[in-house]
N, C-alpha and C positions, 0 to 999 in steps of 0.2 A: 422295371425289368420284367420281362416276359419268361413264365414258368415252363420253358423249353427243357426237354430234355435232352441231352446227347445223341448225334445219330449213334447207327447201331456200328462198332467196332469193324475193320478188319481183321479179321483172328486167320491166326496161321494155321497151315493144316496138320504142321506138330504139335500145337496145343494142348490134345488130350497129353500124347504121350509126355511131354512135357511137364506136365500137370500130376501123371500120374505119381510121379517120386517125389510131390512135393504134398504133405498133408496139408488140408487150412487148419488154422487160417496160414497163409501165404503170405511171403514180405516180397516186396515187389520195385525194381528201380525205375521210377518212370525218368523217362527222356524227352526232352524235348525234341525238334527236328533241327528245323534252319538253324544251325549255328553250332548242333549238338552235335548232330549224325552226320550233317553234308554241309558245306559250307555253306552261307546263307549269302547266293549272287543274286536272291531276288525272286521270290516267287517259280521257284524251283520244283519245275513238275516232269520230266523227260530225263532219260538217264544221261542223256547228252550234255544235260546243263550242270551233273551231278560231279563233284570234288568230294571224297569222303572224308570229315575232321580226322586229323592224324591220333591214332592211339582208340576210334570208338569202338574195333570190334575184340579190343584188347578188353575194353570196359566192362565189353557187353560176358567176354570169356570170364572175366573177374566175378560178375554176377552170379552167371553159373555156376560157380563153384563153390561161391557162398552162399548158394541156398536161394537166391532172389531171381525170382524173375522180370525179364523186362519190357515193359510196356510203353508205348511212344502216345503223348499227349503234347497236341500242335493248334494251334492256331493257323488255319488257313484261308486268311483275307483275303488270297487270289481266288478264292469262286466265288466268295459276296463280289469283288471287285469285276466277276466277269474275265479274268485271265484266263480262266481252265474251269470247265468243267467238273459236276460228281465224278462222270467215268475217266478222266483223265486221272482222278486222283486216285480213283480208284487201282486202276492198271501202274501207277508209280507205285503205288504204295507196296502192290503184289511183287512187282518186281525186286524194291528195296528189301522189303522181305526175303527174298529166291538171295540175293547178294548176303545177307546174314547167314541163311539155311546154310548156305553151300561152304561157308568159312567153319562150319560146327556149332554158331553164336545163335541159334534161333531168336528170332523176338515172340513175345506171347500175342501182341494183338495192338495196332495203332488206332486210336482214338482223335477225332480231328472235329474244331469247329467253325463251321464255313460261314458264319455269322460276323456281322460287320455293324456296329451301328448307327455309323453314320455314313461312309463311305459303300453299304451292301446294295447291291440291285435286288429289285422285287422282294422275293420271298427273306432274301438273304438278309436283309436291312432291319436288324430288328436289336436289342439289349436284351442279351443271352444270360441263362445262369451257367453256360459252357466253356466261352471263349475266357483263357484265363488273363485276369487276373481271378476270372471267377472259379469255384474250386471242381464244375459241375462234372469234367471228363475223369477228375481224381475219383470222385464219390462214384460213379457208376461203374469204374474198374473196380475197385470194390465189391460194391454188389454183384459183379459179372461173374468175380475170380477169386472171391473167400478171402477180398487181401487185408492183413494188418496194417492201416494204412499210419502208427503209431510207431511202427517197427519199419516201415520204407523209410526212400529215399529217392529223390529228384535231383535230376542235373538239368540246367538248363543256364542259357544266358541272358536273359533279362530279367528284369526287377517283376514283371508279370507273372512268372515262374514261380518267383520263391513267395510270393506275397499268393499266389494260389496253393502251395503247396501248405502253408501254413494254416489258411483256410479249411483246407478240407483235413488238418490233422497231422500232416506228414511232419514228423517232428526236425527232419535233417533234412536239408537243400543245400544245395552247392551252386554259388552264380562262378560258370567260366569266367576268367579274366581274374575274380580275387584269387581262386584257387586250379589245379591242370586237373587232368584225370588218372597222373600219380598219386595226388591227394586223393583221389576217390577211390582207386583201387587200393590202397592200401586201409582205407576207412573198412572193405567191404572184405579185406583179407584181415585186418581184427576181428570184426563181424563173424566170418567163417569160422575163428580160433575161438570163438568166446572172449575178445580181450576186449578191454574198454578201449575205443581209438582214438585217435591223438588229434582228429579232428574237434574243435570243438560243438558243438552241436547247438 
């Protein structure tokens, strides 16, 4: 496996203020995408292709108010595979962003690995320590954003997710399909009260 680092973040342009009412270290909910935020029809890069999962900007409200901020860590095959572009992903990403801003739900900053390793063209074709299962987008959000990644928490739906999330430390993950994001938000409104929550962890 090749010592790749993460590229560099989409960070939102509410970030600092965001930031500012939140001392580190920072607990942070990272998300995945396909499956998390929008439906997963398939390599989904154009707002046209986009169906929002039912209940995520409720999540993402639940977040804020318990103190977490939320961070989107994705795996992006379609530009090892040559479907899209950096700049296509780029310009989605801003945009999914502008669709959070505008609901009150800001996200803090999407992290994405375009890495493939056996399916990537050219440069893309390589065994990342990014694309998770590996824990590499966890650990550099971290480093980016002061986060206790001990005290986070991860929603995603595949087994890649949570087997990355444990990696790099995050003590609580939720695979969709065992549990909804009733079960999360009420995890993250204990979290808020100080109570122990009923999830088990």
């Amino acid at each position: 496996m090749m010592a790749i680092a993460p590229l560099a973040p989409y960070t939102d342009p509410a970030a600092p203020s965001l930031l500012r009412t939140l001392p580190a270290p920072r607990k942070a909910l990272f998300l995945d995408r396909d499956g998390v935020i929008n439906v997963n029809h398939g390599y989904v890069h154009t707002p046209e292709q986009t169906d929002w999962v039912a209940g995520i900007f409720e999540l993402v409200e639940h977040a804020h108010a318990a103190g977490f901020v939320p961070v989107v860590v994705t795996n992006q095959a379609g530009i090892a595979r040559g479907y899209y572009d950096e700049a296509q992903f780029e310009r989605y990403t801003c945009w999914m962003h502008e669709c959070f801003a505008q609901r009150g739900t800001p996200l803090l900053a999407t992290y994405h690995c375009p890495h493939h390793p056996e399916a990537g063209l050219g440069e893309w074709k390589v065994a990342c320590g990014c694309r998770k299962p590996e824990p590499g987008m966890l650990l550099q959000a971290s480093r980016d954003w002061k986060l206790d990644l001990s005290l986070s928490v991860l929603v995603g739906d595949q087994r890649s997710d949570i087997e990355a999330a444990g990696r790099a430390g995050v003590r609580t993950a939720f695979l969709l399909g065992d549990v909804g994001f009733g079960d999360v938000m009420r995890w993250l409104d204990a979290r808020s009260g100080g109570c122990r929550p009923s999830v088990s962890e």
